[in-house]
KOLLUM-571753 format. One record per residue (C-alpha): residue in three letters; z, x, y. Coordinates in pm, 1 decimal. Layout:
N
@rest->ala, Z->Z, X->X, Y->Y
...
END
This chain:
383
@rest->unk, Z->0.0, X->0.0, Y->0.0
@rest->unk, Z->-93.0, X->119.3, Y->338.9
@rest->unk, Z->197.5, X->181.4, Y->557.7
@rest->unk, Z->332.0, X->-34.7, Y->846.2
@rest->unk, Z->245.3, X->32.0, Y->1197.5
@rest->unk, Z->437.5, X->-86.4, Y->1476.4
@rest->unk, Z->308.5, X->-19.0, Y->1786.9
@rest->unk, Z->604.4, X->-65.6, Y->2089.1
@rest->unk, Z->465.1, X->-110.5, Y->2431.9
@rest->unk, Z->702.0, X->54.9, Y->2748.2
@rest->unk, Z->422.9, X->69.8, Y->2995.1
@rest->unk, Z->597.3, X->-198.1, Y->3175.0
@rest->unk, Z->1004.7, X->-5.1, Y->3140.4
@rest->unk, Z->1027.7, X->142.2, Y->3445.1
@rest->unk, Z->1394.9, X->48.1, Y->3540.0
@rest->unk, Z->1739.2, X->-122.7, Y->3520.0
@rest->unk, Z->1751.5, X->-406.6, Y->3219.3
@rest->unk, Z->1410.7, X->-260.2, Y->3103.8
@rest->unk, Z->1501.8, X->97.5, Y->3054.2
@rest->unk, Z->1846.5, X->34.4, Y->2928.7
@rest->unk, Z->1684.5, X->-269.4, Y->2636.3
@rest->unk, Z->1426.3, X->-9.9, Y->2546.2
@rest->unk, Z->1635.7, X->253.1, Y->2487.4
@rest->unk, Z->1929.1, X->70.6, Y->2288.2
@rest->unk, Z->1656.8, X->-25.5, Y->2091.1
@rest->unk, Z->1491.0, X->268.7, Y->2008.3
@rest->unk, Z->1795.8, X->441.0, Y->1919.2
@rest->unk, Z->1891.8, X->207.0, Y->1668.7
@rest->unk, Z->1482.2, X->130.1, Y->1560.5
@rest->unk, Z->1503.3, X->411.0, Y->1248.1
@rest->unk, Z->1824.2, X->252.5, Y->1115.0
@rest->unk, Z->1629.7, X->-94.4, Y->1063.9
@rest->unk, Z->1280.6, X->63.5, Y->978.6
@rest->unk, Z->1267.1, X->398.3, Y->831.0
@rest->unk, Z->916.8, X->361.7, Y->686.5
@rest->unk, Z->667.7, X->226.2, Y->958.2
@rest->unk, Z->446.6, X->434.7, Y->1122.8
@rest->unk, Z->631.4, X->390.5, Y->1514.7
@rest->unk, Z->381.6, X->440.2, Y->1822.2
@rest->unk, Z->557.5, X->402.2, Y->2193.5
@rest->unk, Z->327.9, X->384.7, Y->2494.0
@rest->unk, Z->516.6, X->448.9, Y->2783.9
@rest->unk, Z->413.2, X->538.0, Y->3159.6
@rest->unk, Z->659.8, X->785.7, Y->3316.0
@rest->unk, Z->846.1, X->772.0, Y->2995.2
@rest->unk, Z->1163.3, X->965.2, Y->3093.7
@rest->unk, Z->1340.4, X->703.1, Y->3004.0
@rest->unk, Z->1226.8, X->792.9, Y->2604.2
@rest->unk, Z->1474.9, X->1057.2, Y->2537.7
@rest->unk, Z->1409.7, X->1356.2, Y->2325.4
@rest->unk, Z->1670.4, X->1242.0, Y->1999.6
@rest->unk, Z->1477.3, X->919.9, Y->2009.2
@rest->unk, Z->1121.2, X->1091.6, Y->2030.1
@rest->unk, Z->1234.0, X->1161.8, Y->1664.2
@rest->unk, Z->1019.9, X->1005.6, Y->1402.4
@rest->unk, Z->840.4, X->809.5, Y->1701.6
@rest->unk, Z->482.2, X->840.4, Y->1818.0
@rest->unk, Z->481.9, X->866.1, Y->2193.2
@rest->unk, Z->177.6, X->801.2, Y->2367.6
@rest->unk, Z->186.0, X->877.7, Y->2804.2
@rest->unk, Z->-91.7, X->671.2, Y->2943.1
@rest->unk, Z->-194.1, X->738.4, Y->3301.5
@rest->unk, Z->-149.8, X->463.5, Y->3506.3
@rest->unk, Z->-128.3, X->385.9, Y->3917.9
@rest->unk, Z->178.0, X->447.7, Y->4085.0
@rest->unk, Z->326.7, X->170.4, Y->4377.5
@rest->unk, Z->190.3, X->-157.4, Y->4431.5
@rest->unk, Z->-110.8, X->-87.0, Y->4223.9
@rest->unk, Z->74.2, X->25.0, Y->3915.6
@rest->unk, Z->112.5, X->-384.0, Y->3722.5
@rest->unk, Z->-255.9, X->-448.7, Y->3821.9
@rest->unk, Z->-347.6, X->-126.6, Y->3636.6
@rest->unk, Z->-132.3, X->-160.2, Y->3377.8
@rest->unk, Z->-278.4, X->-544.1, Y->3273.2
@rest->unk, Z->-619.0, X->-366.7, Y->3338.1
@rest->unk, Z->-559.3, X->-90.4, Y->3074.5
@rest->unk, Z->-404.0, X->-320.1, Y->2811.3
@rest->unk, Z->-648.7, X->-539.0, Y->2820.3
@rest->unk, Z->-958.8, X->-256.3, Y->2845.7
@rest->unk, Z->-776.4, X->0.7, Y->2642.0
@rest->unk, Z->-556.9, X->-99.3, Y->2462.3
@rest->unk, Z->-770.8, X->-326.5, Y->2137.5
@rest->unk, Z->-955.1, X->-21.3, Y->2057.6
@rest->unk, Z->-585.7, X->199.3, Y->2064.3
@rest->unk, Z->-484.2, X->-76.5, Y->1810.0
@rest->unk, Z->-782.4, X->-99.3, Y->1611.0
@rest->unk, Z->-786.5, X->301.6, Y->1558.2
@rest->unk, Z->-421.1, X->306.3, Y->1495.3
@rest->unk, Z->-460.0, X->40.7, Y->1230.6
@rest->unk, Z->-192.7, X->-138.5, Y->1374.8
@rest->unk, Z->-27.4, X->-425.5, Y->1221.3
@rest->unk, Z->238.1, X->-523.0, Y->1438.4
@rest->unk, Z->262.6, X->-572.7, Y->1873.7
@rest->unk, Z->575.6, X->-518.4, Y->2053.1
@rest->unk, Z->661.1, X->-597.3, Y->2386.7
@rest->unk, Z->992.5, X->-689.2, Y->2614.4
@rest->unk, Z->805.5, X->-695.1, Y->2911.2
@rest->unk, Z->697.1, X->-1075.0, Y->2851.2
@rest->unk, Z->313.6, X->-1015.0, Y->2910.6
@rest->unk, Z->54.5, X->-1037.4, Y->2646.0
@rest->unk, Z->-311.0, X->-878.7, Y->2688.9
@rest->unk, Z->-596.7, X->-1161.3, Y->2651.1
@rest->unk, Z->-808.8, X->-908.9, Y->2443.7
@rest->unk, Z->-526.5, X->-903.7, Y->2139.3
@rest->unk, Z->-724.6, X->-828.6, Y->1765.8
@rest->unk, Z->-614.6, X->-1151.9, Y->1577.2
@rest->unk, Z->-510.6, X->-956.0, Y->1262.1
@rest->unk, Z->-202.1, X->-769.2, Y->1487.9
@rest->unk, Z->135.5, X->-973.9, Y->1443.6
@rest->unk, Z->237.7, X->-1025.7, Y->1819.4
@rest->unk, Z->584.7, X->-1028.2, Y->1935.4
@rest->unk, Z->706.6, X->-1085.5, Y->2311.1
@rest->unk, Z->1022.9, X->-1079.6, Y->2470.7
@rest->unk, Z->1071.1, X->-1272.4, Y->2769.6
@rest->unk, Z->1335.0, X->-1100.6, Y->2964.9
@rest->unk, Z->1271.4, X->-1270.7, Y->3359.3
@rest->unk, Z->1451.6, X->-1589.1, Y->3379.8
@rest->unk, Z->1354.0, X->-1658.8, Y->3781.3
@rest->unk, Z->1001.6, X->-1788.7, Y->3720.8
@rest->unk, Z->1163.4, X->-2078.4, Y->3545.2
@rest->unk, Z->1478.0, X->-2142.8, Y->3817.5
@rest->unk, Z->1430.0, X->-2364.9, Y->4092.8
@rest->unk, Z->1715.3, X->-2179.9, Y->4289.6
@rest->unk, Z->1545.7, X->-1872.6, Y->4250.6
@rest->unk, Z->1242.5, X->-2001.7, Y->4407.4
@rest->unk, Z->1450.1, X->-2196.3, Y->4696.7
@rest->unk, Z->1608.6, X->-1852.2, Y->4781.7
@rest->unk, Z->1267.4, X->-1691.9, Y->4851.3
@rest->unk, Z->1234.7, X->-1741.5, Y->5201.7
@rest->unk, Z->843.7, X->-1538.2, Y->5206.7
@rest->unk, Z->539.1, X->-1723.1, Y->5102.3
@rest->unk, Z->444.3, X->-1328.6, Y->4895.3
@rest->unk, Z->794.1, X->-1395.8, Y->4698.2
@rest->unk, Z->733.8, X->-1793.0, Y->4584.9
@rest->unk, Z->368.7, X->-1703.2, Y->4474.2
@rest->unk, Z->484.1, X->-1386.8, Y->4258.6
@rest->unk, Z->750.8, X->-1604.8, Y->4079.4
@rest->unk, Z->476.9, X->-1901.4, Y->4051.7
@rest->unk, Z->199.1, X->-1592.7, Y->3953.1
@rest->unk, Z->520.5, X->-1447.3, Y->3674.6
@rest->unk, Z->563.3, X->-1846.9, Y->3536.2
@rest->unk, Z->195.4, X->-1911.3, Y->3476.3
@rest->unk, Z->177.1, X->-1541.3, Y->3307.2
@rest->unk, Z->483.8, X->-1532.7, Y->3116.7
@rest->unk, Z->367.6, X->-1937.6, Y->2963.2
@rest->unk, Z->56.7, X->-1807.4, Y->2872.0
@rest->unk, Z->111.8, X->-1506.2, Y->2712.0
@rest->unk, Z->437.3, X->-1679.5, Y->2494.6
@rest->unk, Z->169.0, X->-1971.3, Y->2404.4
@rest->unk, Z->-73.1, X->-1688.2, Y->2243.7
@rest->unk, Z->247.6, X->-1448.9, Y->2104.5
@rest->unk, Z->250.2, X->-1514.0, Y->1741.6
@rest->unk, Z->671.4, X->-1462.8, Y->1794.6
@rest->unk, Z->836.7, X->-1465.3, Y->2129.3
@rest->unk, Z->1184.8, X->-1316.4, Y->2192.2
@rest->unk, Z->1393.8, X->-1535.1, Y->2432.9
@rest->unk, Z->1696.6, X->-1340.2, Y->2570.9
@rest->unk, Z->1907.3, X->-1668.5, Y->2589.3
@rest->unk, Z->1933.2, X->-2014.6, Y->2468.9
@rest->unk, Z->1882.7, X->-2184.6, Y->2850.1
@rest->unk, Z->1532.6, X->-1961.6, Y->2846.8
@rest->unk, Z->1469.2, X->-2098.7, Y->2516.9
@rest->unk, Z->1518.4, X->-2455.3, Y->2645.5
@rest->unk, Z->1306.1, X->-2421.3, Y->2912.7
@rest->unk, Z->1002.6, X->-2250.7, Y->2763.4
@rest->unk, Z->1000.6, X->-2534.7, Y->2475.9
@rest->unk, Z->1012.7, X->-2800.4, Y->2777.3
@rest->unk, Z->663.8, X->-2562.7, Y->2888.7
@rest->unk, Z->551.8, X->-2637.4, Y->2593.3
@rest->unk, Z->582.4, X->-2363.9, Y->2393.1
@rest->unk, Z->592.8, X->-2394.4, Y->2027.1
@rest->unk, Z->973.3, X->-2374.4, Y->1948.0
@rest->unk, Z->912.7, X->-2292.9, Y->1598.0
@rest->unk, Z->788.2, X->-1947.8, Y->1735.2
@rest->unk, Z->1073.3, X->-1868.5, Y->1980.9
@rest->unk, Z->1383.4, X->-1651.5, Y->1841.8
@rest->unk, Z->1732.2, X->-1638.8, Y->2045.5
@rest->unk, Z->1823.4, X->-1273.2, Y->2061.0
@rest->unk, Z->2088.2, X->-1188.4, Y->2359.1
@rest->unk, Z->2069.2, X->-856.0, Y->2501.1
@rest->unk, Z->2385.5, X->-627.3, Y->2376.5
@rest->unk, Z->2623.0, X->-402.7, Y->2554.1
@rest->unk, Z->2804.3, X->-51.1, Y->2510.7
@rest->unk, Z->3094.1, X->100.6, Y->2644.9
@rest->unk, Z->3089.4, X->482.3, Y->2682.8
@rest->unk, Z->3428.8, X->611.0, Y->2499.4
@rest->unk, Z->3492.2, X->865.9, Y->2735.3
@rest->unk, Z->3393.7, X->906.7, Y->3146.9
@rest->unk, Z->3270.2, X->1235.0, Y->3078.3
@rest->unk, Z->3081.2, X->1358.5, Y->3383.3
@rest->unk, Z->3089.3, X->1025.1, Y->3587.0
@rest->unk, Z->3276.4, X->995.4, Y->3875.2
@rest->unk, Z->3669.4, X->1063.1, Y->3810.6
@rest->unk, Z->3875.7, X->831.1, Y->3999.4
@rest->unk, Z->4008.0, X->678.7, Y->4322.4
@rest->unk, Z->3935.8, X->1037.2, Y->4505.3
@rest->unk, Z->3591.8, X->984.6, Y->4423.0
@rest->unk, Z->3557.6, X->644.5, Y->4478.9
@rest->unk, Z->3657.0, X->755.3, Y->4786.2
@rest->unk, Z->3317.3, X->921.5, Y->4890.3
@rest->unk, Z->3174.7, X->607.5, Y->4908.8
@rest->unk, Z->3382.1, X->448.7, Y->5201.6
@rest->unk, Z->3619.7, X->261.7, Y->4993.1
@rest->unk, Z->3994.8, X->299.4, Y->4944.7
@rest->unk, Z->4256.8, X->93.3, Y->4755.9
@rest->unk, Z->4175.9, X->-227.7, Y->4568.7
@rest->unk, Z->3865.6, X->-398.9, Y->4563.9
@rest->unk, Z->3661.7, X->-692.2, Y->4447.8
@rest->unk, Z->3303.3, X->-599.7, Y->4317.6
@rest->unk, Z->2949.5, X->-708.5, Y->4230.1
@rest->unk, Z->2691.8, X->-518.0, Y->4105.0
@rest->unk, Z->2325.4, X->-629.3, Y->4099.6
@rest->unk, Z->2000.5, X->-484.7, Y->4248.7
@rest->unk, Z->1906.0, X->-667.6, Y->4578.0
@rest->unk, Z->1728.2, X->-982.3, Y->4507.7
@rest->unk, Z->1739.8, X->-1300.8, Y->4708.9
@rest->unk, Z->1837.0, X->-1458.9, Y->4408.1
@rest->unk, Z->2097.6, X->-1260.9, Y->4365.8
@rest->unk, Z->2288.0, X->-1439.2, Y->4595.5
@rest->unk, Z->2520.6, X->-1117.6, Y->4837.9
@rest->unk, Z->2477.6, X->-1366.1, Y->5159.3
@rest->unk, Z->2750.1, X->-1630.6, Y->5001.9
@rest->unk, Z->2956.4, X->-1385.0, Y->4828.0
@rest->unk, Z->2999.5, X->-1204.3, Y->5162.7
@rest->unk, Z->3086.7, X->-1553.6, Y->5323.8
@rest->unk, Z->3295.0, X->-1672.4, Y->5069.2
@rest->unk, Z->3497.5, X->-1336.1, Y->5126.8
@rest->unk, Z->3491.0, X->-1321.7, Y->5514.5
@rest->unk, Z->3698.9, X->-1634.3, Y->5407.4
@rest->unk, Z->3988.6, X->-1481.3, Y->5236.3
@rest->unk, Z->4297.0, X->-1490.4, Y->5453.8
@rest->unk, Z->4351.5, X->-1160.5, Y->5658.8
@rest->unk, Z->4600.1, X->-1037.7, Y->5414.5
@rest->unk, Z->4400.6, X->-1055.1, Y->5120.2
@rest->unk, Z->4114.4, X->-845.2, Y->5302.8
@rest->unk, Z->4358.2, X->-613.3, Y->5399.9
@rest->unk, Z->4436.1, X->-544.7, Y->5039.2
@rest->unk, Z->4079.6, X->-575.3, Y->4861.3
@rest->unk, Z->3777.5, X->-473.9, Y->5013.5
@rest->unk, Z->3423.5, X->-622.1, Y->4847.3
@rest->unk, Z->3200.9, X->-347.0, Y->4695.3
@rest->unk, Z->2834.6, X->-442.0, Y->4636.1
@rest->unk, Z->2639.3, X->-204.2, Y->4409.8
@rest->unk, Z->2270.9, X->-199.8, Y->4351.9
@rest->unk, Z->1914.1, X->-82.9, Y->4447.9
@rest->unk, Z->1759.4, X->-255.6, Y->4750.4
@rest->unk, Z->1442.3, X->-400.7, Y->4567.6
@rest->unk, Z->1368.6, X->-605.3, Y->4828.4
@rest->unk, Z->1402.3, X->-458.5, Y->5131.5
@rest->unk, Z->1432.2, X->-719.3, Y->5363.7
@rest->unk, Z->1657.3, X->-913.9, Y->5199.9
@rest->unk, Z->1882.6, X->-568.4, Y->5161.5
@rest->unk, Z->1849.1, X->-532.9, Y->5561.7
@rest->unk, Z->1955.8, X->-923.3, Y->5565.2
@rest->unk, Z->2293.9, X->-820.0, Y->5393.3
@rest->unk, Z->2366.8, X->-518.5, Y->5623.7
@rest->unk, Z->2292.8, X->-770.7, Y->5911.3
@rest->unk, Z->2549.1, X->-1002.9, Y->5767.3
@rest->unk, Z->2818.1, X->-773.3, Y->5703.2
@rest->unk, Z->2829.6, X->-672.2, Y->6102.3
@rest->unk, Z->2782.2, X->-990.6, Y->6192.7
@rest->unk, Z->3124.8, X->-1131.6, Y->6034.1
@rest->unk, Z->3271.9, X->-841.1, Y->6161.9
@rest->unk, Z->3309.2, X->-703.5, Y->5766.6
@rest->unk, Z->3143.3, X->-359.6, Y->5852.5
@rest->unk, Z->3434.2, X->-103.6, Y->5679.0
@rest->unk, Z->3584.6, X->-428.6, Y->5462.3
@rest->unk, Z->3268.6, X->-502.6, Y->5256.0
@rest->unk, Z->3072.2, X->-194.1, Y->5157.1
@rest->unk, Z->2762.0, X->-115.4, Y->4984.7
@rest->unk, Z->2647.2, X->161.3, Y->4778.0
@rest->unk, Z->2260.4, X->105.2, Y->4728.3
@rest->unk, Z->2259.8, X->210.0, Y->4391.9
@rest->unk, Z->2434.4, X->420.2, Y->4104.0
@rest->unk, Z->2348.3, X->567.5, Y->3795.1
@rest->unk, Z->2489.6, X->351.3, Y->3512.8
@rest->unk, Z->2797.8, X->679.2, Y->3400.7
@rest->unk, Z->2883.3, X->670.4, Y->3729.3
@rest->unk, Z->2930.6, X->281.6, Y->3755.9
@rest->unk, Z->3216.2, X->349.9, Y->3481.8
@rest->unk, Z->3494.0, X->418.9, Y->3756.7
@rest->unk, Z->3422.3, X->129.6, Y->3954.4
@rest->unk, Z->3400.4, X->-116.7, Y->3624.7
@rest->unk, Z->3733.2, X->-10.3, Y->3554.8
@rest->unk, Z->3945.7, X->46.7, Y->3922.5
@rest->unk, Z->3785.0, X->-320.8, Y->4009.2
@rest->unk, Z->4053.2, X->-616.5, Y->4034.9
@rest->unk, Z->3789.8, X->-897.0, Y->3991.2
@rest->unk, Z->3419.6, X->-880.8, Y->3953.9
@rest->unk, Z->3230.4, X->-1168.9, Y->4099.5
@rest->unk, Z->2873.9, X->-1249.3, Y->3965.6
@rest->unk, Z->2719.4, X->-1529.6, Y->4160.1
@rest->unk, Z->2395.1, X->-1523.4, Y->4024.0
@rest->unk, Z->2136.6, X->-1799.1, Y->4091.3
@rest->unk, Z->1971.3, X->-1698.1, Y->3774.8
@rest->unk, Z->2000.6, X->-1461.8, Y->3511.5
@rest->unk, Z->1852.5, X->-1427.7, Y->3154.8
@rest->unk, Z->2088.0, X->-1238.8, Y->2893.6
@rest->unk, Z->2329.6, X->-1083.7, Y->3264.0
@rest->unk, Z->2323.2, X->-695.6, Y->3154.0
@rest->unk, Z->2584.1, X->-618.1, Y->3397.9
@rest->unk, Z->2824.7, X->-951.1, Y->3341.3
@rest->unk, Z->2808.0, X->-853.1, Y->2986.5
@rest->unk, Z->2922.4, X->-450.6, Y->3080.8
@rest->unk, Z->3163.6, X->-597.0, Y->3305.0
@rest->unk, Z->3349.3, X->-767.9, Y->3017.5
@rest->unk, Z->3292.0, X->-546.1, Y->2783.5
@rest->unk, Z->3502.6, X->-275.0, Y->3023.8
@rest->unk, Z->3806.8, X->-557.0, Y->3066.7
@rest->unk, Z->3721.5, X->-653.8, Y->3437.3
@rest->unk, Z->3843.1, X->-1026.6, Y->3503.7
@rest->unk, Z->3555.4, X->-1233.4, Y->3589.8
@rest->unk, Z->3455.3, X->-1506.3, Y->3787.9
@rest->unk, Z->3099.8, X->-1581.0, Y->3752.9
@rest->unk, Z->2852.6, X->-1844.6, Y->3841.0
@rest->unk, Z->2871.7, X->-2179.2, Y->3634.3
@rest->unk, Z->2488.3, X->-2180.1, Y->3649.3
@rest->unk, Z->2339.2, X->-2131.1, Y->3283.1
@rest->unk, Z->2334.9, X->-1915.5, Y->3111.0
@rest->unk, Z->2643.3, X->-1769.1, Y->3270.9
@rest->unk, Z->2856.5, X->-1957.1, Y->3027.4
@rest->unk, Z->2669.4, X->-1928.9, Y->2787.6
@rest->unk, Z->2784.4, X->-1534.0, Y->2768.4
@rest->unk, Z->3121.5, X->-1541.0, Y->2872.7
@rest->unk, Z->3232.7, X->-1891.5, Y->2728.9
@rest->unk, Z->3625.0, X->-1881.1, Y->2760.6
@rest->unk, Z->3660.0, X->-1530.7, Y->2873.6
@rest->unk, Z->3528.9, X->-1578.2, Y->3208.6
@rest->unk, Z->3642.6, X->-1874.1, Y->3528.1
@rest->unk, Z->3324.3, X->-2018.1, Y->3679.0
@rest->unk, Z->3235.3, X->-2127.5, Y->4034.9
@rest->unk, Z->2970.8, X->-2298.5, Y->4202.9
@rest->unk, Z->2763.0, X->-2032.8, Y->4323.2
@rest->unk, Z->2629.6, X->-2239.9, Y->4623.4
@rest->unk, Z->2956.7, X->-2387.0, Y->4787.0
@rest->unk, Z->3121.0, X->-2077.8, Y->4966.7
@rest->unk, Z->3430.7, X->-2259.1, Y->5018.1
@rest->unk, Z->3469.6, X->-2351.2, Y->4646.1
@rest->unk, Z->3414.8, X->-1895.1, Y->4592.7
@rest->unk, Z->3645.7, X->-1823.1, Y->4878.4
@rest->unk, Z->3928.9, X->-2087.7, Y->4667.2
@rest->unk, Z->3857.9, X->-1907.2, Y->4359.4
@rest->unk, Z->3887.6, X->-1572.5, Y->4480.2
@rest->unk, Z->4211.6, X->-1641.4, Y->4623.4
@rest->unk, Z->4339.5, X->-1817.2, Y->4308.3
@rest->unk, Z->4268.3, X->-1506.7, Y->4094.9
@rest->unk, Z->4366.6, X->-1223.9, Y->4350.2
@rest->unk, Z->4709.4, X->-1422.9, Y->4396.4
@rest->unk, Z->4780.0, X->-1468.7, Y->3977.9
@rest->unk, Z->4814.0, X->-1103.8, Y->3831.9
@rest->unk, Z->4874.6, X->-1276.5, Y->3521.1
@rest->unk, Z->4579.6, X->-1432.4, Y->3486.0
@rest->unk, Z->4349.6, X->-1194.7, Y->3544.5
@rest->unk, Z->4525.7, X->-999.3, Y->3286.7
@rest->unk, Z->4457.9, X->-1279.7, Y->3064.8
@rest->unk, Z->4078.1, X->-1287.2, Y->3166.4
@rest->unk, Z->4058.5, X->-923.4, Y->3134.9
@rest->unk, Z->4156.5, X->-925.8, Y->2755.6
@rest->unk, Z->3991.3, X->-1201.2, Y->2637.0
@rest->unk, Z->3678.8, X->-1053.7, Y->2814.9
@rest->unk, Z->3678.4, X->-731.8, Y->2585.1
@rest->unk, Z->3707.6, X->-960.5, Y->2298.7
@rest->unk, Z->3389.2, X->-1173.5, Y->2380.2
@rest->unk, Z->3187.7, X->-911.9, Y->2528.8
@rest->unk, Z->3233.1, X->-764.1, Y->2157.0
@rest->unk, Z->3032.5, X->-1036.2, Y->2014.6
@rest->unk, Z->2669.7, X->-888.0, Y->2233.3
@rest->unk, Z->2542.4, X->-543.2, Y->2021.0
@rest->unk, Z->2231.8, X->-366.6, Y->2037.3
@rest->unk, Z->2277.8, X->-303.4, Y->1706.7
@rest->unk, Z->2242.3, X->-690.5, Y->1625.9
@rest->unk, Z->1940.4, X->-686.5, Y->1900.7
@rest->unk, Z->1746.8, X->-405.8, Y->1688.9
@rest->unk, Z->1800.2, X->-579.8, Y->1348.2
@rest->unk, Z->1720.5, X->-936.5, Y->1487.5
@rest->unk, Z->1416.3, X->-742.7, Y->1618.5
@rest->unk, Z->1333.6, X->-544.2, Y->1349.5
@rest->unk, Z->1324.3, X->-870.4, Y->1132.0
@rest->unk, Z->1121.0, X->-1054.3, Y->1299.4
@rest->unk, Z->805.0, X->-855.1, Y->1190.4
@rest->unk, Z->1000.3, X->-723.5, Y->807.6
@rest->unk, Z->1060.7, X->-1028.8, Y->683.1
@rest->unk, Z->650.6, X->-1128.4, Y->755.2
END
């Protein structure tokens, strides 16, 4: 019998969620499927490390870089990449990037993850405020439907996504529920060693924090609201650290706006971006993580922030609860005063954010990438 080929598509991992799904997975992929023949096509693929380059085929292509670099990576796999296939003898097409090429040989076995949730969330499309941001999540929804229609198996990162792509009309025989997992590093090693370092960063003493790259969706402009709220006291004792990449720029020079203009510049402070070891220290001086999403797929970083024993209160939007069930309190993301009550509750109630904190560990528990890779992995074995 000819052996398996499995051909694993990165052209599209270029950061955040991506990099760190990709990764977990191919880590683990030789522990669910020592015998295929493994290609990975990747685009700037330094986020394939060299231990995982180990029994892998990995295959750079050359591909635009800025705002020309999606067009020209649909281009090549639609151009390229059949004939790739066809002289690999592939039998089986990976992809957590949700996109499928048109041009796909019949005979491969196609599987898709969907991993965007904000084409399909009608908050996410009321907080664009630019006519260029509605049309890419409309453009992302049409895609994203299309290519799951043709997929052979697609790869839904929670059950609300799952819901909502059968309401699409996609086949729900074909979609599979796998939920991103989670890790804790054992030790800090190099990352940032405690309060002195934290320190660097303008912030000192206690502190509430959220971490998420700047989308509008995202939701900072209530949080900040919601904390200008807090009696002077409780400011006083916890600042409110945002962490993430400015994405969209405009909306990130909205936030900075905000901050000075509730008088919060020195009180809420942003760090536009950290590598994931060095987010360690934070996860674990924070008193209370807020995630006020307006949507989310399988939340990365509400599942890290569990999994590290931060208490957590965290939008009651699906699929929010979904992940944290009992282990986390829930607000309404879109009612400031309801966040700024909640906030208060917790920061007041030691005890219960103890509580939170513990049974937080014990949920986040339940999310592993080595579950992901099997569930994966299985999709494709047991056809």
């Amino acid at each position: 019998m000819a052996r398996r080929c499995v051909v694993f598509d990165g052209l599209a991992v270029i950061t955040g969620g991506q990099v760190t799904r990709a990764k977990a997975f191919l880590q683990r992929f030789r522990k669910y499927d020592p015998l295929s023949r493994s290609v990975v096509l990747c685009s700037q693929g330094n986020w394939v490390p060299t231990e995982e380059r180990l029994g892998l085929e990995v295959i750079d292509v050359s591909l635009p870089r800025g705002s020309f670099r999606a067009l020209g990576r649909m281009l090549w796999q639609n151009l390229r990449l059949p004939g790739l296939l066809k002289r690999l003898d592939a039998n089986v097409y990976l992809s957590f990037s949700h996109y499928l090429p048109v041009t796909m040989p019949s005979r491969v076995m196609t599987i898709m993850g969907v991993a965007n949730f904000a084409p399909f969330s009608e908050l996410a499309e009321q907080a664009e405020v630019t006519s260029k941001g509605k049309l890419r999540l409309a453009t992302l929804k049409r895609t994203i439907l299309s290519s799951a229609k043709r997929a052979r198996r697609v790869i839904a990162l929670s059950g609300a996504l799952q819901r909502e792509l059968v309401r699409l009309g996609v086949n729900e025989e074909k979609i599979v529920v796998i939920p991103n997992g989670v890790e804790v590093p054992v030790q800090l090693d190099t990352a940032l060693d405690g309060g002195g370092e934290i320190n660097q960063f303008g912030v000192s003493g206690e502190f509430l924090l959220y971490v998420s790259h700047f989308y509008r969706y995202k939701n900072f402009e209530r949080l900040i609201r919601a904390y200008t709220g807090l009696s002077h006291e409780l400011r006083d004792q916890f600042a409110l650290v945002l962490i993430g990449e400015p994405h969209d720029v405009e909306y990130y020079s909205e936030v900075e706006a905000l901050i000075d203009l509730v008088g919060m510049r020195g009180r809420v402070v942003i760090v536009p971006g950290l590598p994931s070891r060095d987010l360690v220290v934070f996860y674990r001086s924070a008193s209370l993580f807020v995630f006020p999403s307006l949507a989310e797929n399988s939340p990365n970083i509400l599942l890290e922030a569990m999994a590290f024993g931060v208490p957590v209160l965290a939008s009651q939007i699906e699929p929010m609860p979904e992940f944290g069930q009992e282990a986390v309190r829930y607000v309404d993301p879109l009612d400031v005063e309801s966040m700024t009550k909640e906030i208060t509750v917790l920061l007041a109630d030691p005890e219960a954010r103890e509580s939170l904190s513990q049974r937080a560990r014990v949920q986040a528990r339940r999310f592993t990438w080595d579950d992901f890779t099997a569930k994966v992995v299985g999709l494709y074995d047991r056809a």
